[in-house]
Chimera marker file (.cmm) of the C-alpha trace (Angstrom):
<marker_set name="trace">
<marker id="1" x="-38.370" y="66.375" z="3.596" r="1" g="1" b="0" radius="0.5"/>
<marker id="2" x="-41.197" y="64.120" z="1.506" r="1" g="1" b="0" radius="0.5"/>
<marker id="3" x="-40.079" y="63.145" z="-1.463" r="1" g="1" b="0" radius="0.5"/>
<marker id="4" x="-42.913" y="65.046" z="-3.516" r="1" g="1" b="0" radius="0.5"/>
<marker id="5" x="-42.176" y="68.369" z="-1.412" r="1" g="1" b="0" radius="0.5"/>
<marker id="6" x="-38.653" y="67.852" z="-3.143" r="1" g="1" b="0" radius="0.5"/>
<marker id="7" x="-39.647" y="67.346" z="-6.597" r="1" g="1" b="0" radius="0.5"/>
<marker id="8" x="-41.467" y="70.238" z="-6.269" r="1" g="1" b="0" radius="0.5"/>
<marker id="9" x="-39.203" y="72.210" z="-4.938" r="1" g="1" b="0" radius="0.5"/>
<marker id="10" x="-36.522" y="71.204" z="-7.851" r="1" g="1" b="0" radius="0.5"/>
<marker id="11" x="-39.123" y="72.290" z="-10.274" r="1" g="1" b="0" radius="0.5"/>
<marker id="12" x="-39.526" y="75.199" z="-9.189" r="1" g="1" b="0" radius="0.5"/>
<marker id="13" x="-36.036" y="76.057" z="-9.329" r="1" g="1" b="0" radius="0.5"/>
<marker id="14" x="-35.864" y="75.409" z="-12.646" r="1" g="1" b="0" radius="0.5"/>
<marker id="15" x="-38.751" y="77.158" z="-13.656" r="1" g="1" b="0" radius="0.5"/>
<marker id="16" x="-37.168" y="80.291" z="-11.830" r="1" g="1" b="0" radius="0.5"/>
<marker id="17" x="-34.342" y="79.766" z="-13.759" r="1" g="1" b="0" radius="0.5"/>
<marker id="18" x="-36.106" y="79.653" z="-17.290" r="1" g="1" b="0" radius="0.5"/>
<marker id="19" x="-37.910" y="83.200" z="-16.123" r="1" g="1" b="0" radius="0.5"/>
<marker id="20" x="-34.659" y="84.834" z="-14.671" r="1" g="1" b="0" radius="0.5"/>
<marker id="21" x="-35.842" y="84.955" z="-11.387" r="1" g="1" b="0" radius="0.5"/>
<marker id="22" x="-32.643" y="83.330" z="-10.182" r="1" g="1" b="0" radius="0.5"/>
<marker id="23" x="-30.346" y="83.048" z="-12.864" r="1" g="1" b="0" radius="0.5"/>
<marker id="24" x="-28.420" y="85.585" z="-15.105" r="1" g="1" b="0" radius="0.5"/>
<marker id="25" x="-29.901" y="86.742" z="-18.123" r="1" g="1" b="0" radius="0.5"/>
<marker id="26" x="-28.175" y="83.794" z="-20.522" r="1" g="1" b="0" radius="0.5"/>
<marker id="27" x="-30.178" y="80.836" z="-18.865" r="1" g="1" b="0" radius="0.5"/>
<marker id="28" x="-33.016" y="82.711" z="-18.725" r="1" g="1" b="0" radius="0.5"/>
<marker id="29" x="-32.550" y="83.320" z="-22.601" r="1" g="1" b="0" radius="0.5"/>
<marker id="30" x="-31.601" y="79.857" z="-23.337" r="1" g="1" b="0" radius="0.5"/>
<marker id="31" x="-34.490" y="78.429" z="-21.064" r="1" g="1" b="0" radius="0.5"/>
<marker id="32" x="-37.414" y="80.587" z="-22.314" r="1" g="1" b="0" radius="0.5"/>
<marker id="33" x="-40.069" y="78.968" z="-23.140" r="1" g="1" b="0" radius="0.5"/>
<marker id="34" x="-39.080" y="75.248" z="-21.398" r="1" g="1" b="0" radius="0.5"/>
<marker id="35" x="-42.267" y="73.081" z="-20.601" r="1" g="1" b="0" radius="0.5"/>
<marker id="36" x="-41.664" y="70.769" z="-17.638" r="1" g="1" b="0" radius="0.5"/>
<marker id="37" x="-43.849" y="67.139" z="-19.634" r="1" g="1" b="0" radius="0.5"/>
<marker id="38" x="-43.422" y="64.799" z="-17.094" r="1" g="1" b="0" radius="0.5"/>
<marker id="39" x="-41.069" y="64.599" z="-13.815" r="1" g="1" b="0" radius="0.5"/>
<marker id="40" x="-40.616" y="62.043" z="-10.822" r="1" g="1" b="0" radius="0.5"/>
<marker id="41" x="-37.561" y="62.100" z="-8.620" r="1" g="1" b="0" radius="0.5"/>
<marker id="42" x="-34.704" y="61.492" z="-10.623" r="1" g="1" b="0" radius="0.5"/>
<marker id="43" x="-36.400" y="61.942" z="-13.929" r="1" g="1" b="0" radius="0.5"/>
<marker id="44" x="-37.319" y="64.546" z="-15.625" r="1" g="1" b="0" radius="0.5"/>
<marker id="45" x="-38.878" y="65.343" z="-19.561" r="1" g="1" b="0" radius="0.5"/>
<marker id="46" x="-39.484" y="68.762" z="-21.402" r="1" g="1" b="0" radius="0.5"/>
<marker id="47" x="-40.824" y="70.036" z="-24.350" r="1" g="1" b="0" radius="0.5"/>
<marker id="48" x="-38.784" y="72.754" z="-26.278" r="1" g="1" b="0" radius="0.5"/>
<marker id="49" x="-39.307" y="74.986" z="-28.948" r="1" g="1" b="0" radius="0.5"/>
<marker id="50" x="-35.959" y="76.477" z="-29.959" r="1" g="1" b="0" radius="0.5"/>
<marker id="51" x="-36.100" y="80.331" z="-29.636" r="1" g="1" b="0" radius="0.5"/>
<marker id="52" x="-34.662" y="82.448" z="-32.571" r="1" g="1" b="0" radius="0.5"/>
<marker id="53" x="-32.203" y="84.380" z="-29.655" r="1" g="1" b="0" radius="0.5"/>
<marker id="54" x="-30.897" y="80.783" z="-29.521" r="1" g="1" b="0" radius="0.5"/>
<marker id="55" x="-29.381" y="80.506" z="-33.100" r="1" g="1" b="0" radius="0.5"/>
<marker id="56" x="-26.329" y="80.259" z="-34.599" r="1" g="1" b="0" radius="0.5"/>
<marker id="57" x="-25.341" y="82.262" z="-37.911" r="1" g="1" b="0" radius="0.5"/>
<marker id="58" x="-26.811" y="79.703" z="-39.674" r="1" g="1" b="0" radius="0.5"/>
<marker id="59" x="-29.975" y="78.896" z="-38.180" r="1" g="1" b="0" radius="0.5"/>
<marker id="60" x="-29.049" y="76.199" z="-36.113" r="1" g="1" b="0" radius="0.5"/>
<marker id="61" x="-30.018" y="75.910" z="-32.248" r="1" g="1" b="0" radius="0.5"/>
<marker id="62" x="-26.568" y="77.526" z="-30.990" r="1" g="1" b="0" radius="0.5"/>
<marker id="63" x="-24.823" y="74.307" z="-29.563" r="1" g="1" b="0" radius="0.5"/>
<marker id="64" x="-23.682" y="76.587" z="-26.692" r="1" g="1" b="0" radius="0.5"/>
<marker id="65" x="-27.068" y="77.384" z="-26.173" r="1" g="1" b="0" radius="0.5"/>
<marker id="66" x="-27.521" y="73.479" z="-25.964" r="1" g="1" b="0" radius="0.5"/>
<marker id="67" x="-25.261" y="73.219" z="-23.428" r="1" g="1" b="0" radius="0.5"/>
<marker id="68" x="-26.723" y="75.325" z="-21.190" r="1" g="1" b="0" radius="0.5"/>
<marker id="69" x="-30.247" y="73.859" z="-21.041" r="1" g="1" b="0" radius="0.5"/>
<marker id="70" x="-28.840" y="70.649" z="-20.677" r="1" g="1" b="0" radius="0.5"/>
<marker id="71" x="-26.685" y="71.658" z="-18.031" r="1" g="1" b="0" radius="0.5"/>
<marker id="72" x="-29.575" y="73.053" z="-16.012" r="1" g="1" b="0" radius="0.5"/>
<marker id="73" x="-31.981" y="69.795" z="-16.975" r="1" g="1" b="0" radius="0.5"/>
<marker id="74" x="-28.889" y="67.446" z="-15.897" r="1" g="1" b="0" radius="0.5"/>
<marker id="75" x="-28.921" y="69.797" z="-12.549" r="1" g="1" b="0" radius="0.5"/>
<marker id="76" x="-33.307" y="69.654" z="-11.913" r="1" g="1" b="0" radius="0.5"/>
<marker id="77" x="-32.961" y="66.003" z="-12.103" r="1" g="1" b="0" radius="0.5"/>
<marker id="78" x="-30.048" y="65.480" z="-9.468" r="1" g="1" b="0" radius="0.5"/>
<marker id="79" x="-31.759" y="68.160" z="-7.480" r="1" g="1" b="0" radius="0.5"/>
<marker id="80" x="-35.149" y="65.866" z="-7.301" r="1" g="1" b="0" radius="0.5"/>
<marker id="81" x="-32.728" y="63.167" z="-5.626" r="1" g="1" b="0" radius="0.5"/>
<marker id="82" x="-30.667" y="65.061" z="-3.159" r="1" g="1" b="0" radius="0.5"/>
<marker id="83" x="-32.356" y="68.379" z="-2.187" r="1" g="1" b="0" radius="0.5"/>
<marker id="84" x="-29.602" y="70.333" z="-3.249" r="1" g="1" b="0" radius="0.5"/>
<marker id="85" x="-27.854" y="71.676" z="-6.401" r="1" g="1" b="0" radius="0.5"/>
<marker id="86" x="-24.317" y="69.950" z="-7.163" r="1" g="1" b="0" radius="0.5"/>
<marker id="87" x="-21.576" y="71.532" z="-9.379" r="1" g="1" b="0" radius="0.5"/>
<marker id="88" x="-20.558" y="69.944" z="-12.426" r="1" g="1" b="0" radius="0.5"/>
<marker id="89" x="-17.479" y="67.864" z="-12.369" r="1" g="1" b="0" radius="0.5"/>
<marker id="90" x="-17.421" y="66.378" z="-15.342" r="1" g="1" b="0" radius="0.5"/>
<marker id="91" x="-19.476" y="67.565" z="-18.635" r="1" g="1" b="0" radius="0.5"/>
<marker id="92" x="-19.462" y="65.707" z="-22.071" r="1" g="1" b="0" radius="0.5"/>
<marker id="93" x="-22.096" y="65.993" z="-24.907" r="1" g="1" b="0" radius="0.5"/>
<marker id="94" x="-22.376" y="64.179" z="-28.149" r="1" g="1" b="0" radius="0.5"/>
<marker id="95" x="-23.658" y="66.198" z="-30.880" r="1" g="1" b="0" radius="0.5"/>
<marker id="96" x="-25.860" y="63.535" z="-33.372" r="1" g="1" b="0" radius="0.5"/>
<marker id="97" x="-27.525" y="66.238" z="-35.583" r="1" g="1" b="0" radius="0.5"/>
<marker id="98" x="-28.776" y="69.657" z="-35.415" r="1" g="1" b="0" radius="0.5"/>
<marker id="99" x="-32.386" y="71.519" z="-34.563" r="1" g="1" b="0" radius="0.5"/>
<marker id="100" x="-33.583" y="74.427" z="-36.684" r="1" g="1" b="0" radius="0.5"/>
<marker id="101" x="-35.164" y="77.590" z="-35.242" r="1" g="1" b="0" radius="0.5"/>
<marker id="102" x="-38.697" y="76.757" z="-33.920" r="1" g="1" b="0" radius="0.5"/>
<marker id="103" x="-38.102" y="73.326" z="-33.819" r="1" g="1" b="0" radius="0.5"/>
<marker id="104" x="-39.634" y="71.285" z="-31.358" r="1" g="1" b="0" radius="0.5"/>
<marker id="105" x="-37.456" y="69.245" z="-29.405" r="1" g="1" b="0" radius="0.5"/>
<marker id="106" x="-37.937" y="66.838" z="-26.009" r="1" g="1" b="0" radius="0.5"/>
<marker id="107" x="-35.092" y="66.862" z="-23.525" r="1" g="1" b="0" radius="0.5"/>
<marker id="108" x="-34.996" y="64.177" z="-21.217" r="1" g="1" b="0" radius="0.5"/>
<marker id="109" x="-32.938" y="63.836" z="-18.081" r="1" g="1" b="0" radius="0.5"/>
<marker id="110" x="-32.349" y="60.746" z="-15.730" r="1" g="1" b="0" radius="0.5"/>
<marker id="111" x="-30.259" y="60.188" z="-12.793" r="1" g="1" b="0" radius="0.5"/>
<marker id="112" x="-28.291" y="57.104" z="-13.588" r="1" g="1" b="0" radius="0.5"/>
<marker id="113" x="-25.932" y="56.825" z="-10.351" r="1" g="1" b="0" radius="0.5"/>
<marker id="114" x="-24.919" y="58.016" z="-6.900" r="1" g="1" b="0" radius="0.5"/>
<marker id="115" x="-21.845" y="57.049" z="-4.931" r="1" g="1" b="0" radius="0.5"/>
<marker id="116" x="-20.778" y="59.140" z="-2.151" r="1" g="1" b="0" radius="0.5"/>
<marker id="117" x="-20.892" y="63.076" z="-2.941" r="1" g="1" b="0" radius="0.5"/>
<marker id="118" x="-21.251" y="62.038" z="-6.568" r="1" g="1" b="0" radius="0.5"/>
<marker id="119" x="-24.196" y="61.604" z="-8.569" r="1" g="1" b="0" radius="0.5"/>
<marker id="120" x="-24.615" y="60.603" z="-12.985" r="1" g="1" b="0" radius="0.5"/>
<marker id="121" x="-27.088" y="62.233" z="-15.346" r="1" g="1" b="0" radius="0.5"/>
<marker id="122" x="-27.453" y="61.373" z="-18.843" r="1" g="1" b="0" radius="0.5"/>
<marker id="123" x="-29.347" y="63.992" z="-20.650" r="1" g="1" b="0" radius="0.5"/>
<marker id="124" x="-30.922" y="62.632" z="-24.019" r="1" g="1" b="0" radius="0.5"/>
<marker id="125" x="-32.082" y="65.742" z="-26.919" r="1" g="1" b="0" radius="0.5"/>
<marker id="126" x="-34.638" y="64.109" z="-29.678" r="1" g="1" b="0" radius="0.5"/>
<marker id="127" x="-36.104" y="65.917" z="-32.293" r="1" g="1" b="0" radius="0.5"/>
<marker id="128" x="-40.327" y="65.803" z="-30.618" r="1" g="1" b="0" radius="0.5"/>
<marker id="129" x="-41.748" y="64.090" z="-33.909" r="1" g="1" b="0" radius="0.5"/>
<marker id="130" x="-39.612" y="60.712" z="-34.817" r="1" g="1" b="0" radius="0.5"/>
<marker id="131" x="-37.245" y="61.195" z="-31.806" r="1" g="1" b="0" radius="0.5"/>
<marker id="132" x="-34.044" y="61.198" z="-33.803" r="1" g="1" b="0" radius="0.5"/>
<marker id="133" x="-31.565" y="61.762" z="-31.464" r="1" g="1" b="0" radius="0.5"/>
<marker id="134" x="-29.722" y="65.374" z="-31.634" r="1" g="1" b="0" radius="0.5"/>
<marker id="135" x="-27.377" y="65.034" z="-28.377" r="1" g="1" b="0" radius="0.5"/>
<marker id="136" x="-26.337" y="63.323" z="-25.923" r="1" g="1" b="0" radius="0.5"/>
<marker id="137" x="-24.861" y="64.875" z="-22.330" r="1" g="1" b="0" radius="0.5"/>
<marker id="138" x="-23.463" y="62.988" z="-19.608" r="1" g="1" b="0" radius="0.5"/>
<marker id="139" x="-22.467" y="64.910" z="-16.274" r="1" g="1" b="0" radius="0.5"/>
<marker id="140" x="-21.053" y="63.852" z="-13.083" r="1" g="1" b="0" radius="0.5"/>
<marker id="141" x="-22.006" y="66.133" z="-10.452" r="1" g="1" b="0" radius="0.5"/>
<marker id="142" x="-20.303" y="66.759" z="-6.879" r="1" g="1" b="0" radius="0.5"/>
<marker id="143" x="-20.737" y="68.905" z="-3.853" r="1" g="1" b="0" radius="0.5"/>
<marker id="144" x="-18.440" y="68.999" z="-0.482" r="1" g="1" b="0" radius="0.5"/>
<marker id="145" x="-21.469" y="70.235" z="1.838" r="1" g="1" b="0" radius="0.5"/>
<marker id="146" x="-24.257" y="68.620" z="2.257" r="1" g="1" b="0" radius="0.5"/>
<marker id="147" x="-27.762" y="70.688" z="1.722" r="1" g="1" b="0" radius="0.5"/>
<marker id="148" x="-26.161" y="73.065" z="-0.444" r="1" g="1" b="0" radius="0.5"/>
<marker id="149" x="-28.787" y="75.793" z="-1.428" r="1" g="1" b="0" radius="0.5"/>
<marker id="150" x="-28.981" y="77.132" z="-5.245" r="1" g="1" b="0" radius="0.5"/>
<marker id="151" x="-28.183" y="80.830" z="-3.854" r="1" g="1" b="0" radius="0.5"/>
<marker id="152" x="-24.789" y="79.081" z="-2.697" r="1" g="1" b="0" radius="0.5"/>
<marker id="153" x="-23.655" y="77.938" z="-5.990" r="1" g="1" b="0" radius="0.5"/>
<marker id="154" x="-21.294" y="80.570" z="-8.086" r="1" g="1" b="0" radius="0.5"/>
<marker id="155" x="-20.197" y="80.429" z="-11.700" r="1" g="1" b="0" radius="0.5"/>
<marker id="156" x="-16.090" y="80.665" z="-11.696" r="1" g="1" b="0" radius="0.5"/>
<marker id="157" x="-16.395" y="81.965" z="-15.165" r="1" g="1" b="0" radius="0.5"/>
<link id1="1" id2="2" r="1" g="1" b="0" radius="0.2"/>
<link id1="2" id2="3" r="1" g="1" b="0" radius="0.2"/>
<link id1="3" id2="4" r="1" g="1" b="0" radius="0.2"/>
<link id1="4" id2="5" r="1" g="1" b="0" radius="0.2"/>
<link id1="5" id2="6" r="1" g="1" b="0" radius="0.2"/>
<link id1="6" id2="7" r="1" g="1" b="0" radius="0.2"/>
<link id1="7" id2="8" r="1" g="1" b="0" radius="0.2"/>
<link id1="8" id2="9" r="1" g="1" b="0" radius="0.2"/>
<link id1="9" id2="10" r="1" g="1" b="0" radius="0.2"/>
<link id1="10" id2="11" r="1" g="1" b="0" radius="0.2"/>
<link id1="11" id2="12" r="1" g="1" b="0" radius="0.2"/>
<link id1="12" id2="13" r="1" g="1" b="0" radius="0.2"/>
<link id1="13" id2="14" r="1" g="1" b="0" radius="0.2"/>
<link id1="14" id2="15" r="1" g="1" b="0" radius="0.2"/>
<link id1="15" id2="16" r="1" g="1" b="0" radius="0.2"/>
<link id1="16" id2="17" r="1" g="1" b="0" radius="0.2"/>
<link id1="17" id2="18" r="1" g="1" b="0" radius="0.2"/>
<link id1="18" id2="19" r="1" g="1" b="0" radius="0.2"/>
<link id1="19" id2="20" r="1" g="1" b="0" radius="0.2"/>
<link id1="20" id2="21" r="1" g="1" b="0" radius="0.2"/>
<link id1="21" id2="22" r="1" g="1" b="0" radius="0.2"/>
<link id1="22" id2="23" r="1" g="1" b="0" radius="0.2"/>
<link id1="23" id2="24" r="1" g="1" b="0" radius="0.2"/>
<link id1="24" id2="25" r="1" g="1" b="0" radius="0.2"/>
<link id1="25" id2="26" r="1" g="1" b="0" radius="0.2"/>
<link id1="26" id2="27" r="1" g="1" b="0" radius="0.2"/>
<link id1="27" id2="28" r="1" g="1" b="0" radius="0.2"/>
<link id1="28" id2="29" r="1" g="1" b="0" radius="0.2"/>
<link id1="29" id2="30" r="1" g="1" b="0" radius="0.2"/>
<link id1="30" id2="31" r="1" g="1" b="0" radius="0.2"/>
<link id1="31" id2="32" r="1" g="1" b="0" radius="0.2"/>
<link id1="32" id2="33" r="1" g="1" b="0" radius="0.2"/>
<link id1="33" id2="34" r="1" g="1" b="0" radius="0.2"/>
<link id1="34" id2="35" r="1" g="1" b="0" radius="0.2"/>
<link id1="35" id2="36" r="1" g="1" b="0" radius="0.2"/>
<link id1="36" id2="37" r="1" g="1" b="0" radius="0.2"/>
<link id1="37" id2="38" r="1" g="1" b="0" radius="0.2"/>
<link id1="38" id2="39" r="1" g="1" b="0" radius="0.2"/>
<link id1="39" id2="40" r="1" g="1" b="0" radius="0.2"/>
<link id1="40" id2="41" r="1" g="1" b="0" radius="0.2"/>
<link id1="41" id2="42" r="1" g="1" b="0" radius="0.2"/>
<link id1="42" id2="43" r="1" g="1" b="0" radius="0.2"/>
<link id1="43" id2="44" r="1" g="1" b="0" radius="0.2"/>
<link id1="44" id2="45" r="1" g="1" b="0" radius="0.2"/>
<link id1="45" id2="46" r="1" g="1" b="0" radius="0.2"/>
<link id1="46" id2="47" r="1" g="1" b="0" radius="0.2"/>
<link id1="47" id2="48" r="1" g="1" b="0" radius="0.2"/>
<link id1="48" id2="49" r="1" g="1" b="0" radius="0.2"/>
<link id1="49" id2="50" r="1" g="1" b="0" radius="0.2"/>
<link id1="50" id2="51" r="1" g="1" b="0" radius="0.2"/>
<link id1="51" id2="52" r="1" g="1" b="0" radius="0.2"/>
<link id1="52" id2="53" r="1" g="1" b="0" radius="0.2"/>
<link id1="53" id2="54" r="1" g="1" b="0" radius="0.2"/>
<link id1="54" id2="55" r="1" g="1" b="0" radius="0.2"/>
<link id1="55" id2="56" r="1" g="1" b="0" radius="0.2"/>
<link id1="56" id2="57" r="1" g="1" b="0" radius="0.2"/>
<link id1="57" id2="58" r="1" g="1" b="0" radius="0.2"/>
<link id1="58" id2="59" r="1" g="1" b="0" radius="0.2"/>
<link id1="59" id2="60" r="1" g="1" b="0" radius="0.2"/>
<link id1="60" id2="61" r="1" g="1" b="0" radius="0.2"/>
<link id1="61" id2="62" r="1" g="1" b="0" radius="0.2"/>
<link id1="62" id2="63" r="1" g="1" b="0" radius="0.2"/>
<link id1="63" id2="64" r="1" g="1" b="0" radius="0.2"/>
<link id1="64" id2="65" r="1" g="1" b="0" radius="0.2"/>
<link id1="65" id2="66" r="1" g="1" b="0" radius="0.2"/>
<link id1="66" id2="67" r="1" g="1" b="0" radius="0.2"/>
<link id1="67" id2="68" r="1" g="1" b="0" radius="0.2"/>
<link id1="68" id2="69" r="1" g="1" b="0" radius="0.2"/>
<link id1="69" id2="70" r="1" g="1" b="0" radius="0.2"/>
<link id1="70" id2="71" r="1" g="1" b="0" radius="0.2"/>
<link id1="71" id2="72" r="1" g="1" b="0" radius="0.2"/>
<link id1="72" id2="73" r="1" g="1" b="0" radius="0.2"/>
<link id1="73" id2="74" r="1" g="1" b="0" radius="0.2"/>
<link id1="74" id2="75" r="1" g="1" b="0" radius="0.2"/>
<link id1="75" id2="76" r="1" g="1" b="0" radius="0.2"/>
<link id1="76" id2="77" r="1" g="1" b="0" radius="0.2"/>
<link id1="77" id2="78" r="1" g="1" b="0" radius="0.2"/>
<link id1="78" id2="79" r="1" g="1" b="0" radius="0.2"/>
<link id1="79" id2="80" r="1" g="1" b="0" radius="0.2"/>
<link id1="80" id2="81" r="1" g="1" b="0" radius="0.2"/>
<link id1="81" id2="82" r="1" g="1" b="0" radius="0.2"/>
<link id1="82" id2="83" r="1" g="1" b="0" radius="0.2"/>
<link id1="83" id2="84" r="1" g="1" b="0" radius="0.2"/>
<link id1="84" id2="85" r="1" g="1" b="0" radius="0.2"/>
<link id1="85" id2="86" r="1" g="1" b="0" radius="0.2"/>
<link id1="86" id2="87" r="1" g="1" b="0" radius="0.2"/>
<link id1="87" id2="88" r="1" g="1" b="0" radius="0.2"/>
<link id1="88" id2="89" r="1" g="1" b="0" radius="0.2"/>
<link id1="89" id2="90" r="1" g="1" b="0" radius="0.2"/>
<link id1="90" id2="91" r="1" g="1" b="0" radius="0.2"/>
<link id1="91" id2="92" r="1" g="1" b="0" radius="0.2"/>
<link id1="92" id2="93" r="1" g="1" b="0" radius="0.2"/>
<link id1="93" id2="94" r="1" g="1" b="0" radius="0.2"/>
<link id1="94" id2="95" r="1" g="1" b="0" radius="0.2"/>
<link id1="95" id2="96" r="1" g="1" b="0" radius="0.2"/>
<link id1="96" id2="97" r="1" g="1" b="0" radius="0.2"/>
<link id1="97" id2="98" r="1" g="1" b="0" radius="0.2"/>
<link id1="98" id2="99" r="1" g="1" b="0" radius="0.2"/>
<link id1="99" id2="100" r="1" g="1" b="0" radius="0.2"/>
<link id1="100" id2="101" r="1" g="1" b="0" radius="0.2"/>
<link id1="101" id2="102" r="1" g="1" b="0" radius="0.2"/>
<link id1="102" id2="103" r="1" g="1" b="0" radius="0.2"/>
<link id1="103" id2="104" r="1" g="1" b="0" radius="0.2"/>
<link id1="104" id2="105" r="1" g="1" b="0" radius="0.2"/>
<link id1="105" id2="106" r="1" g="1" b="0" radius="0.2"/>
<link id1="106" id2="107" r="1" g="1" b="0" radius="0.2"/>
<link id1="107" id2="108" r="1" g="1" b="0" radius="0.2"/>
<link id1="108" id2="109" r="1" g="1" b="0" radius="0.2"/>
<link id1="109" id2="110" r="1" g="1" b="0" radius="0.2"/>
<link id1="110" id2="111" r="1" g="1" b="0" radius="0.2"/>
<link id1="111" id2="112" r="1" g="1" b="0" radius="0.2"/>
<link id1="112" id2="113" r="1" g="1" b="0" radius="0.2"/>
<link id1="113" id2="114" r="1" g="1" b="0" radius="0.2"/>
<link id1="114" id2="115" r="1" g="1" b="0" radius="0.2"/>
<link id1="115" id2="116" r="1" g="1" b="0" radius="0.2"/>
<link id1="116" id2="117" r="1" g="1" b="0" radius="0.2"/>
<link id1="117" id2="118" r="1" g="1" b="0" radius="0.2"/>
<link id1="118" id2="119" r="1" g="1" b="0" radius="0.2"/>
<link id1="119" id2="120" r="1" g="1" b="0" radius="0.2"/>
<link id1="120" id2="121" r="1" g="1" b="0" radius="0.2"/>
<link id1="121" id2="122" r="1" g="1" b="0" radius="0.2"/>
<link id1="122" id2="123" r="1" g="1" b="0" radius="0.2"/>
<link id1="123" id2="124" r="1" g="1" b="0" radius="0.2"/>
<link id1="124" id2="125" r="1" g="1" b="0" radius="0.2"/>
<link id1="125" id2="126" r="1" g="1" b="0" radius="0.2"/>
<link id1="126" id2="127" r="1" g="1" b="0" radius="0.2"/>
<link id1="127" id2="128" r="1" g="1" b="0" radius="0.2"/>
<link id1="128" id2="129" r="1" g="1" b="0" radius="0.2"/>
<link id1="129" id2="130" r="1" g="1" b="0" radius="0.2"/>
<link id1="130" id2="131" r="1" g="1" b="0" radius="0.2"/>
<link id1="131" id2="132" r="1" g="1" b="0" radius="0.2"/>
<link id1="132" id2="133" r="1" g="1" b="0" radius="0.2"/>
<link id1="133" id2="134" r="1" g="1" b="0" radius="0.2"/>
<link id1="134" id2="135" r="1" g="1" b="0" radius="0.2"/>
<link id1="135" id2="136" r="1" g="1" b="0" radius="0.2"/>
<link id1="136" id2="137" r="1" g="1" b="0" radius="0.2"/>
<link id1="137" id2="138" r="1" g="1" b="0" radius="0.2"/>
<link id1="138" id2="139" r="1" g="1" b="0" radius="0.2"/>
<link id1="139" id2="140" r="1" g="1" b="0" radius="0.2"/>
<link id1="140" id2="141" r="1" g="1" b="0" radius="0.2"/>
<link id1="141" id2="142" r="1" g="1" b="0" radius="0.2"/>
<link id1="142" id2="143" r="1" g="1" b="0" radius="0.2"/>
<link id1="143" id2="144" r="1" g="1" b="0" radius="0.2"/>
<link id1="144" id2="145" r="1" g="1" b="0" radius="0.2"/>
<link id1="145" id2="146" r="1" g="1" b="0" radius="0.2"/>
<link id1="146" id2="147" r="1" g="1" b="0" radius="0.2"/>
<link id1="147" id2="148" r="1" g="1" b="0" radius="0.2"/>
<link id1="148" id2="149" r="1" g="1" b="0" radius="0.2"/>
<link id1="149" id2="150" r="1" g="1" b="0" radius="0.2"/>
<link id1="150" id2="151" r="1" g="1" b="0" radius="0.2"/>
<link id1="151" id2="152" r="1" g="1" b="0" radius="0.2"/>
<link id1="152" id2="153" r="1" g="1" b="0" radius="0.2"/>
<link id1="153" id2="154" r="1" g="1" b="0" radius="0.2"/>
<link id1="154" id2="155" r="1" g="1" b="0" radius="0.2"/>
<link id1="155" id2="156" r="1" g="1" b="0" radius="0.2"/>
<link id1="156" id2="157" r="1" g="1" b="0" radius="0.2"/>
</marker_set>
C-alpha cells in the first residue's frame, strides 16, 4: 500500500476514535476535540484543548485521562509505519507538571525504533505557548500477526 494511502488511513483511525465511531465511550471522551497539526509517517503533532469531562477534583487534566490520549497518539504514529495497530507492551510516562482545564496543549508523537514485531514511540505533552514540558510517554508496542486490523484489537481490562 503507498505510503500516503497509509498515513491516511492511520488518521483516520484516530479521528474515528476521538468521535466514538470505533472506540468506547472513554477515548472518545478523552479525545474530543483532538486536532491532527501536522503528520508524516512515523510522526505525528496535535493541538489539544483539555475538556472539563477530563478533570480531576482539582482542576487538573485527569492524568488518567493523559494516559489515554497518549496511548492512542503513541498507537496513530506506529500505525503510519506498519499498517496495523500493535498492543502495548510496555507503557511508562513521566509526569513534569500539570495542564488546567481549557488549556491548550501540543502532543507530539514519533516513532523512534523497530526491530522485529517491535516498534518505540516517545510521546512528548508541552504546554502550546512556551512548550514547557508536562509529560513524557514511552511505549513499546508488539503484535504476533502481521496486518492486524483495529477491529482485531481487544482491551483485557
Amino acid at each position: 500500500m503507498e505510503e500516503d494511502a497509509i498515513l491516511q488511513k492511520s488518521l483516520k483511525w484516530l479521528r474515528d476514535l476521538s468521535k466514538g465511531n470505533i472506540s468506547h465511550e472513554l477515548e472518545a471522551l478523552t479525545l474530543e476535540g483532538l486536532q491532527i497539526v501536522h503528520a508524516q509517517k512515523g510522526s505525528i503533532r496535535c493541538n489539544f484543548v483539555v475538556p472539563t469531562r477530563a478533570s480531576d477534583p482539582d482542576g487538573n487534566w485527569h492524568v488518567g485521562a493523559m494516559a489515554t490520549l497518549i496511548d492512542d497518539v503513541a498507537a496513530t504514529a506506529i500505525y503510519s509505519v506498519v499498517d496495523h495497530v500493535k498492543l502495548s507492551l510496555d507503557f511508562s510516562i513521566s509526569f513534569y507538571s500539570t495542564a488546567k482545564i481549557q488549556e491548550e496543549v501540543e502532543i507530539e508523537a514519533k516513532v523512534i525504533g523497530e526491530k522485529g514485531s517491535l516498534t518505540q514511540v516517545v510521546v512528548e505533552v508541552t504546554r502550546k505557548g512556551n512548550r514547557e514540558l508536562i509529560a513524557l510517554g514511552k511505549q513499546w508496542m508488539a503484535s504476533d500477526k502481521k496486518g492486524m486490523k483495529p477491529s482485531q484489537v481487544s482491551s483485557k481490562l
